[in-house]
N, C-alpha and C positions, 0 to 999 in steps of 0.2 A: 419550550423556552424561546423566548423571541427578544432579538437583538436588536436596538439599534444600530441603522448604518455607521454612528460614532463612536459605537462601543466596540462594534465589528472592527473597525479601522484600528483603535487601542489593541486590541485583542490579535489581531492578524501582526500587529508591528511587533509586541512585547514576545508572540510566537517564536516569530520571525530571527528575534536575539537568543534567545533562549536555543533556539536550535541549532544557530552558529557557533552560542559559547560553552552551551552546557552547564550557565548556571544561573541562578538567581539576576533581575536585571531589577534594579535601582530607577524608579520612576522621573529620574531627569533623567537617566537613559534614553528612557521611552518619548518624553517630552521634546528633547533634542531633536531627535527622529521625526517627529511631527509637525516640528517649530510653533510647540504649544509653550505655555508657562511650565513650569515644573508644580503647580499648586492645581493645576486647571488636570493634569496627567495623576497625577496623586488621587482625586477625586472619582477621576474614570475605574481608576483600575481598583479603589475601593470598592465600587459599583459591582466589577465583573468578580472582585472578591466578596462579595455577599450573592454570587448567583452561581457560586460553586465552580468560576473558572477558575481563578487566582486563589493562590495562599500566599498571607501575608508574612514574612521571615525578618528579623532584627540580628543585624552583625557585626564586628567592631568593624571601625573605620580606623586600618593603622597607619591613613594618611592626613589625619585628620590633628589638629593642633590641639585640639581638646582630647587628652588619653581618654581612652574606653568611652567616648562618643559612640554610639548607634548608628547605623544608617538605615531604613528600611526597604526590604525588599520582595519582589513581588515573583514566585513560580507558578507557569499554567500546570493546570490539573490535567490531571490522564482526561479528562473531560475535555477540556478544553485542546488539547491536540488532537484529539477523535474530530474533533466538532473541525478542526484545522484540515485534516487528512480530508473530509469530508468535503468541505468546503474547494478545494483541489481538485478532486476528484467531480464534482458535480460541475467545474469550468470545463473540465476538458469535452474535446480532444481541445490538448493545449502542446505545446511546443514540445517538454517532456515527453507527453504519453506518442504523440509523431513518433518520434523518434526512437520510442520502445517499443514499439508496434513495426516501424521499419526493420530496427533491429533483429527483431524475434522473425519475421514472415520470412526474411532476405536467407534464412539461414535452410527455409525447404529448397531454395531455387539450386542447393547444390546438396541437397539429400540423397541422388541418386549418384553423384561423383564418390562424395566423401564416405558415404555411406552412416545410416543410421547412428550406429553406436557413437562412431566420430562425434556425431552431432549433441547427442546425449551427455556424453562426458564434459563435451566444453559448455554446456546450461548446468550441467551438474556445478562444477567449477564457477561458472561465474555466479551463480546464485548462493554461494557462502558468500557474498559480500554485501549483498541486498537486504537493506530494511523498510525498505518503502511496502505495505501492505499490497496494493496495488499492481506497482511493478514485479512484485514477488510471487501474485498471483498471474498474472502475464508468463512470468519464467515458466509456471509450472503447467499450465496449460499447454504450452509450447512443447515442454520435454514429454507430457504423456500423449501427445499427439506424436510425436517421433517415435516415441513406445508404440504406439500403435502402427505405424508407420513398418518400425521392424517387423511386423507379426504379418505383417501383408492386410488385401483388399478385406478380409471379412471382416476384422476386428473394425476398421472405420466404418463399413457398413454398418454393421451394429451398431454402433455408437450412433450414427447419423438416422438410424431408424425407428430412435423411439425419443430421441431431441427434442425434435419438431414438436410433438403432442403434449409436451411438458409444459403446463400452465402459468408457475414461476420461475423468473429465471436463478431463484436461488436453487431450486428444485432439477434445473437444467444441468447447474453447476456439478449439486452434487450427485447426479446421478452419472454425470463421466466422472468422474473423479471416483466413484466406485467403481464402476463396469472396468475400468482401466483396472485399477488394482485385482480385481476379478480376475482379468483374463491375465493379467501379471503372476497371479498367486497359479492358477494350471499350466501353466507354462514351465511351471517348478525350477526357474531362474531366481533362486533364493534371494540372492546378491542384492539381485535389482529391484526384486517383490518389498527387500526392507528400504533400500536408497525411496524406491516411488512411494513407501507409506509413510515414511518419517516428512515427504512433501506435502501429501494431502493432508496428512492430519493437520499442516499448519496452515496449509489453503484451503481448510473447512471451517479454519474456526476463522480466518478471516471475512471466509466468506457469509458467515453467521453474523457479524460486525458490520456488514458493507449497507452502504445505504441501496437505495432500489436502482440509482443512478449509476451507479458504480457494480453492479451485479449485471444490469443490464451491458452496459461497456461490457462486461468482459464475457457474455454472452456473446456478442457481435465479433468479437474479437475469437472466441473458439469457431465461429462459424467460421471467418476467413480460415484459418489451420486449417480446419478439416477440407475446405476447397484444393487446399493448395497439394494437400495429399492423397486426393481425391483418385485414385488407382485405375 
């Protein structure tokens, strides 16, 4: 599918509302936003509605001086947020992801004070409020590198020694993301064998979703971890 930069620009704006309001946005909405005509934004967003971004929806207007008057309106498709997410994600590093990167790293430089578990619990915790795919796969790379971290030098060793040789990096991803759960499940710490699997199963399917761009990032980004825990 290939966009124009004009469609991109409708498409990133009409996003953009929809994820502020959570509902349907009315094409002089979008028009407003762009200081286009409202006829000239109508036309667009037909366009990205016949290319399987947009679905077009009819509602009363009960501000409207004519009873049961329509007004039409436009929601993107699970398509077209992917396409959003994606889009994001293939800018960065951007302001954002800085700053979740700072976040997450900052948190080994006191690993050995607070100690592991400490560390675990407060990613556990803050990660029930995270829906950003990305950022959520950041949390979780984070929390099974401090998994690992509690287990001591071997488990990152292992981890770090069969990385390297891994051809993609969706293939990188998942094979920490099992070896962790692996060394999780003999450890026979039940508790934390289901908290750490109920994570990966949803940072696998994210990471099945992720573009090459966005796998790669959070490749480079596990590499920093395991540096920084590096025994």
């Amino acid at each position: 599918m290939t966009l124009t930069r004009r469609r991109k620009e409708f498409l990133s704006k009409i996003v953009k509302i929809y994820k502020k309001t959570g509902e349907p946005v009315h094409y002089a909405t979008v028009a407003q936003s762009l200081a286009v005509s409202k006829w000239t934004a109508y036309d667009v967003l037909r366009e990205l509605e016949k290319e399987g971004l947009l679905t077009m929806e009819y509602a009363i207007n009960r501000e409207d001086r004519l009873p049961g008057r329509s007004q039409v309106l436009f929601r993107p498709t699970p398509l077209a947020m992917r396409l959003s997410e994606i889009e994001e994600a293939e800018n960065l590093p951007g302001e954002d992801w800085l700053l979740v990167k700072k976040r997450l790293l900052s948190v080994f430089d006191n690993i050995k004070n607070l100690g592991a578990k400490k560390i675990i619990d407060e990613l556990l915790e803050e990660m029930q409020t995270i829906e950003k795919p990305i950022t959520y796969s950041a949390y979780t790379i984070t929390l099974l590198t401090a998994y690992l971290y509690s287990l001591g030098s071997r488990g990152i060793h292992l981890v770090e020694s069969f990385l390297h040789p891994a051809p993609k990096p969706e293939l990188i991803l998942s094979l920490f993301a099992g070896t962790v759960l692996g060394v999780a499940m003999k450890s026979m710490k039940e508790a934390m064998t289901a908290k750490l699997a109920s994570k990966i199963g949803v940072f696998q399917r994210h990471v099945s979703e992720f573009s090459r761009n966005e796998r790669k990032l959070l490749v480079n980004f596990l590499g920093e971890n395991l540096q920084r825990v590096t025994i």
